[in-house]
MARBA-3410 file (N, C-alpha, C, O; in Angstrom, 1 decimal):
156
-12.1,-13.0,-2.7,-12.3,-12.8,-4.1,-11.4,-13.7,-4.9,-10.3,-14.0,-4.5 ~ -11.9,-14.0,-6.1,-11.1,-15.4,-6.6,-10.2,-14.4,-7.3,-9.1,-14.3,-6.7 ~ -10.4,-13.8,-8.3,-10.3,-13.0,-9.7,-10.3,-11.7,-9.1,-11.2,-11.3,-8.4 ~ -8.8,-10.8,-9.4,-9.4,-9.1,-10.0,-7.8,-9.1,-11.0,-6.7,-9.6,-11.2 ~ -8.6,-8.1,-11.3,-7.4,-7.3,-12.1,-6.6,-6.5,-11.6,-6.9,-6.0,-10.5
-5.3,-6.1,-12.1,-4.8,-4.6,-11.3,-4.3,-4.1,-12.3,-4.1,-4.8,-13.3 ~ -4.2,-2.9,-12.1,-4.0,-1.6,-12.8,-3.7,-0.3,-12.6,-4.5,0.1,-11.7 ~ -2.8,0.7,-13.1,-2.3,1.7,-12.5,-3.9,2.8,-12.5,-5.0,2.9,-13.1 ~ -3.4,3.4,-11.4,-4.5,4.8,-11.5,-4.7,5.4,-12.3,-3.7,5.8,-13.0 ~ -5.9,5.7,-12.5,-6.1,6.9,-13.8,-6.5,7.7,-13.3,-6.8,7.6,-12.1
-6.7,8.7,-14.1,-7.4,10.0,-13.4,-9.0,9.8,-13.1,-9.4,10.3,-12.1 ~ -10.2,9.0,-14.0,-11.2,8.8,-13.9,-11.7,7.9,-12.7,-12.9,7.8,-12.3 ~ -10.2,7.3,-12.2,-10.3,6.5,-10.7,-10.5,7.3,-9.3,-10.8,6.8,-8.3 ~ -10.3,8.8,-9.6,-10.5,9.5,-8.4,-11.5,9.3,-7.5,-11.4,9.0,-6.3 ~ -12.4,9.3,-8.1,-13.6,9.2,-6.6,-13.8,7.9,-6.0,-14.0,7.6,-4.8
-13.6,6.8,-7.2,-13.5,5.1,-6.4,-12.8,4.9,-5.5,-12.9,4.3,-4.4 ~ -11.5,6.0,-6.2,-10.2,5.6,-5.1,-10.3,5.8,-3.8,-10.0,5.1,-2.8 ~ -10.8,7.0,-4.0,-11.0,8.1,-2.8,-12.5,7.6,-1.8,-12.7,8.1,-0.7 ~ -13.3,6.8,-2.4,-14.4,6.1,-1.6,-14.1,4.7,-1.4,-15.0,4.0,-0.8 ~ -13.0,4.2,-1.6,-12.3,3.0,-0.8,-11.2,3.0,0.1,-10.9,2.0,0.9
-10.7,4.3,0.0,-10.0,4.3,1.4,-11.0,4.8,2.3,-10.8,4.4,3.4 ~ -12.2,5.8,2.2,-12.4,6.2,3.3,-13.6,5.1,3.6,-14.3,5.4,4.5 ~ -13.9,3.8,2.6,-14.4,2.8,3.4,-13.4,2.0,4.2,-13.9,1.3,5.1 ~ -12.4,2.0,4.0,-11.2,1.3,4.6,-11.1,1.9,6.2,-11.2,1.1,7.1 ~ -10.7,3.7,6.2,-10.2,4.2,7.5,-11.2,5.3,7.8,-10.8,6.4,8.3
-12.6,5.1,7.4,-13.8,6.0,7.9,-13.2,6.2,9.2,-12.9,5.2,9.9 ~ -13.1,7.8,10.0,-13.1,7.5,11.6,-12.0,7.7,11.7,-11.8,8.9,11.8 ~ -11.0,7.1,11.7,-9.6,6.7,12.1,-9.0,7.5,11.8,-9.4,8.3,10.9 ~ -7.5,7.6,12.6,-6.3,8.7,12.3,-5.7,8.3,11.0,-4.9,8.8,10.3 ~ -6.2,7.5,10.9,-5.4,7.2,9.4,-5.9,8.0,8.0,-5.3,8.4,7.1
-7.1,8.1,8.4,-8.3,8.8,7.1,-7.0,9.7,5.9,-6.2,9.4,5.0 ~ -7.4,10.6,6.7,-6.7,12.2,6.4,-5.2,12.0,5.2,-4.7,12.6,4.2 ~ -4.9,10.7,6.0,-2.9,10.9,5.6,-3.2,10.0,4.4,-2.2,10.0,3.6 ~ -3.8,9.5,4.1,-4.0,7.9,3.5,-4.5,9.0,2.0,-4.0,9.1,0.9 ~ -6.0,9.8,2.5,-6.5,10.5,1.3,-5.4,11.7,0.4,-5.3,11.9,-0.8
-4.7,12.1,1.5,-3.8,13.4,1.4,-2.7,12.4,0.1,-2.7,12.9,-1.0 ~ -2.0,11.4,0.2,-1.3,10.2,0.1,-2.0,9.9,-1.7,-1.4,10.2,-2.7 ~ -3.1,9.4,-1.5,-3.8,9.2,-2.9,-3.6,10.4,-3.6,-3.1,10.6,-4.7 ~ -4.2,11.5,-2.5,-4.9,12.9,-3.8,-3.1,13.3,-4.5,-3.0,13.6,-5.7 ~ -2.1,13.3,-3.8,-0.5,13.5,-4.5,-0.6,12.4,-5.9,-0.5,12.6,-7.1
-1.0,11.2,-5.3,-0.8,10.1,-6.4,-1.7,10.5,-8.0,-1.6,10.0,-9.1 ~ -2.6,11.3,-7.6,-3.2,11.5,-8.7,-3.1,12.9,-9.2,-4.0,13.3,-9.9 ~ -2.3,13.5,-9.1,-1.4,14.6,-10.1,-0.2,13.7,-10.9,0.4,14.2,-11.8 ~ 0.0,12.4,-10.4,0.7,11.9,-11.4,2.3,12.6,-11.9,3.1,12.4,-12.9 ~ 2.5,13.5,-10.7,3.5,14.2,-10.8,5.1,13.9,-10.0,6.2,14.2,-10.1
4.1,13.0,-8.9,5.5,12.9,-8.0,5.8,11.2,-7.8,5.2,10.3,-7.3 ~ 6.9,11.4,-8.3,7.2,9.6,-8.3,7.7,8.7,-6.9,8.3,7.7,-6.8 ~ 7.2,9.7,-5.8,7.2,8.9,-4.6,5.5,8.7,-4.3,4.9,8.5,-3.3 ~ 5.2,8.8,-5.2,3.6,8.8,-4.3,2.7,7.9,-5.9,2.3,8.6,-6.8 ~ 2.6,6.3,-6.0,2.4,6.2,-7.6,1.2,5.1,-6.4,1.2,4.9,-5.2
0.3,4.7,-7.4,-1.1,3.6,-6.7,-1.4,2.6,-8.2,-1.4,3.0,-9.4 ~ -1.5,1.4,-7.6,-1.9,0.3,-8.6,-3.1,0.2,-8.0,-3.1,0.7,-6.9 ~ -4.4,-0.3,-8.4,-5.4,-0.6,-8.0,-6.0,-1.7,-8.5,-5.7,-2.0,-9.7 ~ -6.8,-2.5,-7.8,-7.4,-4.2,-7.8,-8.7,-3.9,-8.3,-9.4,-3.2,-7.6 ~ -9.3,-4.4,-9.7,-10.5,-4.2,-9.8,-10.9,-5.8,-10.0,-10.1,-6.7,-10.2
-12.5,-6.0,-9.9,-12.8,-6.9,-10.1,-13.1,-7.2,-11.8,-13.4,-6.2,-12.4 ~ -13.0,-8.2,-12.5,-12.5,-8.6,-13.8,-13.5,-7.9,-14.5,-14.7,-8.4,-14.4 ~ -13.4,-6.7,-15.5,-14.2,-6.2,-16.3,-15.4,-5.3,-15.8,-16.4,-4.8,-16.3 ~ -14.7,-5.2,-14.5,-15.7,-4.1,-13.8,-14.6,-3.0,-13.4,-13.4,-3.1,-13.2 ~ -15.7,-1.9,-13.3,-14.4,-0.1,-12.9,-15.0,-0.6,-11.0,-15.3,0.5,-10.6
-15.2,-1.3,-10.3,-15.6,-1.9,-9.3,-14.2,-2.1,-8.4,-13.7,-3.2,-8.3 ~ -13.6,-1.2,-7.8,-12.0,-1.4,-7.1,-12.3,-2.2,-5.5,-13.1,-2.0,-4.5 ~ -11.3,-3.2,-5.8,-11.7,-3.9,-4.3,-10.5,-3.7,-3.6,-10.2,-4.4,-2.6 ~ -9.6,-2.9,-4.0,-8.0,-2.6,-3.9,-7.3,-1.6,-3.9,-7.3,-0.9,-4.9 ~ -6.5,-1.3,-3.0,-5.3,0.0,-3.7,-3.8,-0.5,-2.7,-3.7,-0.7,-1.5
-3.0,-0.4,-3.6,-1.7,0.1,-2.6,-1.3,1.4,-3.3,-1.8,1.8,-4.3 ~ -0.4,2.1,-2.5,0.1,3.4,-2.8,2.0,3.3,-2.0,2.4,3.3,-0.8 ~ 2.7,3.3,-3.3,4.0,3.2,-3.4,4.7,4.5,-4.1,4.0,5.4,-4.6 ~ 6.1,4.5,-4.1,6.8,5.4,-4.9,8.2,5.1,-4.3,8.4,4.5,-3.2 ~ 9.4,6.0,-5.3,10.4,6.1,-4.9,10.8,6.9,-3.6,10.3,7.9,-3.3
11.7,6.2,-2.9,12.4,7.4,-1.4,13.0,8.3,-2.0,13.7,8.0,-3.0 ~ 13.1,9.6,-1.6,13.8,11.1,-2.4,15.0,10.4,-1.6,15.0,9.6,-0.6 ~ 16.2,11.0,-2.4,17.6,10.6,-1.8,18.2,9.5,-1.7,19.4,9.4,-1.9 ~ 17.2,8.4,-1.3,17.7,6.9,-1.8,17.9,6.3,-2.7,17.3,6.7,-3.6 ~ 18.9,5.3,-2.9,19.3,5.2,-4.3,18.4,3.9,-4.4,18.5,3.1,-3.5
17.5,3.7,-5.3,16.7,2.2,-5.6,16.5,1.6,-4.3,16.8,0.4,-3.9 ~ 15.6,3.0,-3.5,15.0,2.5,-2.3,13.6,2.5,-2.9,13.5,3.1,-4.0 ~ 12.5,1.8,-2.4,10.9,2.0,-2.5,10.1,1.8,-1.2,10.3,0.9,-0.4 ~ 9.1,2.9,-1.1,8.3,2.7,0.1,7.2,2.4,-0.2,6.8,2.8,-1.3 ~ 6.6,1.6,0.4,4.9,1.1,0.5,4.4,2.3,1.1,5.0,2.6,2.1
3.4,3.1,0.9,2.9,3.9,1.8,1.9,3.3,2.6,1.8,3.3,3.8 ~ 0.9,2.7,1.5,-1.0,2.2,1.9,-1.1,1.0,1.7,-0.6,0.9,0.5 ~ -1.6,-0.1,2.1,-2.2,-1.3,1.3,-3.2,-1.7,1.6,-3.0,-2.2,2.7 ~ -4.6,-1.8,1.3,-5.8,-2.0,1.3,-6.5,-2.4,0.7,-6.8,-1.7,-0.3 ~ -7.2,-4.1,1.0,-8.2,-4.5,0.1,-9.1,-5.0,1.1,-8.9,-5.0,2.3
-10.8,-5.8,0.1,-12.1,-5.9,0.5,-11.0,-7.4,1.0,-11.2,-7.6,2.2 ~ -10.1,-8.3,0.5,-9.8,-9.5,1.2,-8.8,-10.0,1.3,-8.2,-9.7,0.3 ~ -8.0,-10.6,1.9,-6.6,-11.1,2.0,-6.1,-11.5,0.7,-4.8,-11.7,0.5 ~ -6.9,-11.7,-0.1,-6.1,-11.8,-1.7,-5.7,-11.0,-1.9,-4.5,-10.9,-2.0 ~ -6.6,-10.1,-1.9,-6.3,-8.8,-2.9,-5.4,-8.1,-2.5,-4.6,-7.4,-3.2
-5.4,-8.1,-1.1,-3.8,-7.5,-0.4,-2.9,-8.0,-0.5,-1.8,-7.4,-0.3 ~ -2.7,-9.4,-1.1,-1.7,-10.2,-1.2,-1.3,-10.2,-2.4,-0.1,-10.3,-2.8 ~ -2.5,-10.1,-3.0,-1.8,-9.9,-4.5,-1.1,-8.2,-4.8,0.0,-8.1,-5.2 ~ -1.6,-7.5,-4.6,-1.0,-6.0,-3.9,-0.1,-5.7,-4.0,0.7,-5.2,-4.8 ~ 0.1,-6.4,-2.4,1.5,-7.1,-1.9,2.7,-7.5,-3.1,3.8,-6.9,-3.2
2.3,-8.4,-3.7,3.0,-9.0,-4.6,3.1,-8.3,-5.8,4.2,-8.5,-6.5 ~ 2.1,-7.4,-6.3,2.6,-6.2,-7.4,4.0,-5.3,-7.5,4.8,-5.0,-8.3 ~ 3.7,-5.2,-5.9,4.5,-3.5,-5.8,6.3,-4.5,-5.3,7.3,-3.9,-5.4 ~ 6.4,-6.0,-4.9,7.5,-6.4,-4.6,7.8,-6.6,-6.5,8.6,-5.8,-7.0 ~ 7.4,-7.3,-7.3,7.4,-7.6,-8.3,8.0,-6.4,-9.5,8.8,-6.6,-10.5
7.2,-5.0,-9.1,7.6,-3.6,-9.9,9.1,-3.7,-9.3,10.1,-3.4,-9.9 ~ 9.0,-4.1,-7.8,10.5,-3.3,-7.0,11.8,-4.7,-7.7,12.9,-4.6,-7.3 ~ 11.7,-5.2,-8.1,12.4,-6.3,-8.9,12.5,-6.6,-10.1,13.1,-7.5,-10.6 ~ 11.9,-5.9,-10.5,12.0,-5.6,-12.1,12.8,-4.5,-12.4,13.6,-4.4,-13.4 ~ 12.6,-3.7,-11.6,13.1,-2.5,-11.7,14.5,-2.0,-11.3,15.1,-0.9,-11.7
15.0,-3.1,-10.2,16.3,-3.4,-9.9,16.5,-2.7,-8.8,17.6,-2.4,-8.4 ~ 15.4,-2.5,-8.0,15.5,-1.9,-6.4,15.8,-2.6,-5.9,15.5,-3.7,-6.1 ~ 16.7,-2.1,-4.4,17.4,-3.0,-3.6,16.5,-3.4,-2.6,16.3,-4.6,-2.4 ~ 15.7,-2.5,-1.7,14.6,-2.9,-1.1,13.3,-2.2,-1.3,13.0,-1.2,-1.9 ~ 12.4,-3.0,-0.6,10.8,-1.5,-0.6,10.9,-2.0,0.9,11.5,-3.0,1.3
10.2,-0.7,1.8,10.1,-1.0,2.8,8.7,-0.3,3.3,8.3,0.8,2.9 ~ 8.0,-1.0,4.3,6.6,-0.3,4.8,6.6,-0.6,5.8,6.9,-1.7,6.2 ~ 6.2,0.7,6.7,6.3,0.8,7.6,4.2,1.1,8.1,3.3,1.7,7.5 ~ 4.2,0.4,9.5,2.8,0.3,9.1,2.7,-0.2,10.7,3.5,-1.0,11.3 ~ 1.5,0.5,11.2,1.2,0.5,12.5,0.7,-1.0,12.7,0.0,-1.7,11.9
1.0,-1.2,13.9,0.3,-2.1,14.6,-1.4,-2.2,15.0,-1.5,-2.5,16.2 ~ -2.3,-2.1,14.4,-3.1,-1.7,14.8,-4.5,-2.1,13.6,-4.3,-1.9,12.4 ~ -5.9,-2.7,14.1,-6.5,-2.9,13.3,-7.0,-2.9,12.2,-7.5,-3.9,11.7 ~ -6.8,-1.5,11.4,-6.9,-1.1,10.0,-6.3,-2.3,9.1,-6.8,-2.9,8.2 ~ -5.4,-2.3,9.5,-3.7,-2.7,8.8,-3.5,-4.4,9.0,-2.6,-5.0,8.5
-4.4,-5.0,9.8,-4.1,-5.8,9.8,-4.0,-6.9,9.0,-3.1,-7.7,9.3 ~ -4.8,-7.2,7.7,-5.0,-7.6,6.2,-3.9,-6.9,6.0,-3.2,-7.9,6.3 ~ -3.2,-6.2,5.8,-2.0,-5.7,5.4,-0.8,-6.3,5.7,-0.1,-7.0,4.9 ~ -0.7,-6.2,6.9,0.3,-6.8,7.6,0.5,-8.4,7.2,1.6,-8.9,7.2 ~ -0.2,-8.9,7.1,-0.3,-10.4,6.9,0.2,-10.3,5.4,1.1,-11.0,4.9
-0.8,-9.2,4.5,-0.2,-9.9,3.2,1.4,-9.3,2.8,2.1,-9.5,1.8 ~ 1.5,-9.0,3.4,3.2,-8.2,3.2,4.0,-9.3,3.8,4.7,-9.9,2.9 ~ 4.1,-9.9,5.1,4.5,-11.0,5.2,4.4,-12.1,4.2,5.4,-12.7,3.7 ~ 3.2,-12.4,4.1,3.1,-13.4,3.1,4.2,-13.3,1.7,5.0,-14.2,1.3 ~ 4.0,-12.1,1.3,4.4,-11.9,-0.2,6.3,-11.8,0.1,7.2,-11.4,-0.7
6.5,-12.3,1.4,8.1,-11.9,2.1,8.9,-11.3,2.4,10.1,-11.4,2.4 ~ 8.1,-10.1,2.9,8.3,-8.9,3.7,9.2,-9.3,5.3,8.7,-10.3,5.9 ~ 9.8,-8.8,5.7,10.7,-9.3,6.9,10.4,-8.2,7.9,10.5,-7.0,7.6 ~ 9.9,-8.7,9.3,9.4,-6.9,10.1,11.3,-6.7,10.4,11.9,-7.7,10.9 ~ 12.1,-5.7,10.2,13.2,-5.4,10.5,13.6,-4.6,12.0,14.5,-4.4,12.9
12.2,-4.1,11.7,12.0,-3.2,13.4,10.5,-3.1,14.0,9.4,-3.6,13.6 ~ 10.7,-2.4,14.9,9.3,-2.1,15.6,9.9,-1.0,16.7,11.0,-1.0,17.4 ~ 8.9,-0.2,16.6,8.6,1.0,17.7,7.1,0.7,18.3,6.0,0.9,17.8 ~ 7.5,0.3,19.5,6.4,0.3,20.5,5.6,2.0,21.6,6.1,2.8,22.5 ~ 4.4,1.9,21.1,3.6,3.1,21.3,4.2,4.6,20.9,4.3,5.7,21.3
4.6,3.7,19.5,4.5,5.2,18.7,3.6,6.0,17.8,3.8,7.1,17.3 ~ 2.7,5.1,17.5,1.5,5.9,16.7,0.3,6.7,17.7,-0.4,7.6,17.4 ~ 0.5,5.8,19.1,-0.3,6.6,20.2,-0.1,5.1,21.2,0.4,4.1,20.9 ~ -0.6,5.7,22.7,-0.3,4.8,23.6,-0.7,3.1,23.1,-1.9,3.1,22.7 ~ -0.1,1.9,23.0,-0.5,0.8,22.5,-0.2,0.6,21.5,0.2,-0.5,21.3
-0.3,1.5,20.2,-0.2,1.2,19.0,1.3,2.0,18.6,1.8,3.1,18.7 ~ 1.7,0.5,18.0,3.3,0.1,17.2,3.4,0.5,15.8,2.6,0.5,14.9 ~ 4.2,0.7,15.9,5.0,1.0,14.4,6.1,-0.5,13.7,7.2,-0.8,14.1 ~ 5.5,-1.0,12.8,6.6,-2.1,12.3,6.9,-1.6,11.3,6.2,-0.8,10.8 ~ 8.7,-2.1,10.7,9.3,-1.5,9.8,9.5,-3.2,9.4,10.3,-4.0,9.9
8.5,-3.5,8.0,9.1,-4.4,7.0,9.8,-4.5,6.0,9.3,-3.6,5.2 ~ 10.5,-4.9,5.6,11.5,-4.7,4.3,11.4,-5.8,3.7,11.1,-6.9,4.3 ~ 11.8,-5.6,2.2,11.3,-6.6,1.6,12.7,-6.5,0.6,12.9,-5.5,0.0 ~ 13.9,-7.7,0.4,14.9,-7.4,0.1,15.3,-8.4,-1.1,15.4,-9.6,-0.8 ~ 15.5,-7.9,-2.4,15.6,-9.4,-3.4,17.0,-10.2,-3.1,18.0,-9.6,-2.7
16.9,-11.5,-3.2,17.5,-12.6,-2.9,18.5,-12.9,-3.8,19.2,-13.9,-3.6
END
């Protein structure tokens, strides 16, 4: 996609939101935690759980979501929870929102932690891209084969 917009969640985004992740992780172990993850973000109550979303220009048409917020206890920590788009832009550009909020804002790092494993893989690339550093990895810990990487993303 050449062109989208992004934009925080609204409340009238519920069902788009909620019918693009489960076109995202229809099936998968991920479904559940990813929906559970949004439905917090949209009480708008808890500032570890906030979603920017990618729409296409002038359309309510979402090709996008990440899902971030503050770490409880950390001082100007930020975690990535989700990142998911229809194409490697849109994850990239994503990507590049939630590093951009974390630097405006005067956080010291964001960090996402994010399996090794098919879903994720548009993800994984655009987090690199946007200069995410993998700092760790846990091998077969989401289930036998599938890894856990820990990227961090740290201003310069």
């Amino acid at each position: 996609m050449d062109e989208i917009e992004l934009r925080a969640l609204m409340p009238e985004d519920a069902d788009a939101a909620r019918a693009l992740v489960v076109a995202r992780f229809a099936g998968t172990r991920y479904e559940s935690r990813v929906l559970e993850q949004l439905d917090v973000a949209l009480t708008f109550e808890d500032p570890e759980y906030i979603a920017l979303l990618a729409a296409e220009p002038g359309s309510d048409h979402l090709v996008g979501l990440v899902l971030f917020g503050a770490v409880a206890g950390a001082q100007r920590v930020t975690k990535l929870h989700a990142l998911l788009g229809d194409d490697d832009g849109t994850c990239a550009a994503l990507a590049d929102a939630v590093r951009n909020v974390a630097a405006d804002s005067g956080e010291r790092m964001v960090i996402a932690e994010v399996p090794d494993d098919a879903p994720f893989r548009a993800a994984m690339a655009a987090l690199r891209e946007s200069g995410y550093a993998e700092e760790g990895r846990v091998d077969d810990f989401v289930c036998e084969g599938v890894g856990f990487r820990f990227l961090v993303w740290r201003p310069t």
